[in-house]
C-alpha positions, 0 to 999 in steps of 0.5 A: 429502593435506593441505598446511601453511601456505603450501603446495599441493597438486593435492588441495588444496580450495578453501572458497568464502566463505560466500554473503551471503543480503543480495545476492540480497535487495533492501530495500524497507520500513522496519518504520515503513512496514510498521507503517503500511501495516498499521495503515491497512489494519486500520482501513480493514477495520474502516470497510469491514465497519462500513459494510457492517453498517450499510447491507446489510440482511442483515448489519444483521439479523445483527449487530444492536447498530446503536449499536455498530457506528455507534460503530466506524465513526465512530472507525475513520474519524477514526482512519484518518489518524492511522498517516500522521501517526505514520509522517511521523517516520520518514526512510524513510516521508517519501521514499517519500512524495516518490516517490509525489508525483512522476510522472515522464516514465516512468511515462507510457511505464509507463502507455502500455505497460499500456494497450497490454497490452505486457509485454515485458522493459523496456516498462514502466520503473518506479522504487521505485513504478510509475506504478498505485501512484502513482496509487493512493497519490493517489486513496486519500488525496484518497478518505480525506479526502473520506470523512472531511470528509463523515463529520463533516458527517453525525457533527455533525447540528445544525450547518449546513443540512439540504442539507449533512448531505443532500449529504455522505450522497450523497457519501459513500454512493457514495465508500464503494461506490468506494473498496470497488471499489478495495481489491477491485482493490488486494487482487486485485494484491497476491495476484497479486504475491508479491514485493510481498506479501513486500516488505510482509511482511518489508521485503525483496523478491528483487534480481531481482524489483526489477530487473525490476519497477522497473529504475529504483530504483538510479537513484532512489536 
């Protein structure tokens, strides 16, 4: 049975409007984020397996060409910061900067409920970053210009007394070891969390995630 305009019928179907793939999706990262997110962590992967080339025996015996290797660790590292200096032109990446500046009473309830190991719904309020995410977007920049400044004390051998390039060595041995150590940890919650992974892959991640996660985003925005 079918009906003309303006009629109807008992057997009359109704056609739901087609669904909006958008409301189940939430946006989180510009393409001008991602881009630095991914070029940053290149370079950084390419200071890391550089300085692990350099300074483990093995693998310095394995790769050989140590000029080679010592001329892509130093450009890799003064080239690190440059991907945050070419992304402050983007809106979206300037905010999310300010965001990961603040630390707001929630995020000390957020740190209080990780210390307490409480995971239930609704213990540990975030908003757009959790409070581990700030904390780790601080330690990593003050990390990598620390890495840097000592790297060009170490680079420039005849300028300064022999203490310096002495005490800039130490420093930035044991920063390489920790800095090493924290990426091992920040790779190992990545891999634990595919939304972020997702987040930073496609610059969207699942509304239910996001309003789980980190309830307070609406609010931030």
């Amino acid at each position: 049975m079918t009906s003309t305009a303006g009629s109807a019928g008992p057997t009359d179907a109704v056609t739901p409007p087609p669904s909006d793939p958008t409301d189940r999706t939430r946006r989180r990262f510009s393409r001008a984020e991602r881009w630095v997110h991914r070029t940053t962590g290149v370079l950084m992967l390419v200071c890391v397996v550089s300085a692990a080339c350099l300074y483990i025996p093995q693998l310095a015996e394995l790769v050989g060409r140590r000029y080679l290797v010592v001329t892509v660790h130093e450009w890799s590292g003064l080239l690190l910061p440059a991907p945050v200096l070419l992304g402050l032109g983007s809106r979206a990446f300037r905010a999310d900067l300010r965001r990961l500046n603040r630390f707001l009473p929630h995020d000390r309830e957020w740190l209080g409920a990780v210390r307490r190991r409480d995971a239930r719904p609704g213990s540990r309020p975030a908003g757009k970053f959790n409070a581990g995410q700030k904390i780790y977007a601080a330690w990593i920049a003050g990390a990598v210009l620390v890495m840097l400044g000592t790297g060009l004390l170490m680079w420039f051998t005849g300028f300064g007394p022999l203490l310096w390039r002495t005490s800039a060595t130490f420093v930035h041995d044991w920063l390489a070891l920790a800095i090493g150590i924290v990426l091992i940890g920040h790779i190992g919650m990545a891999y634990g969390d595919p939304q972020a992974r997702r987040g930073m892959r496609t610059g969207s991640v699942e509304r239910a995630w996001a309003e789980r996660e980190h309830s307070l985003w609406k609010e931030e925005d």
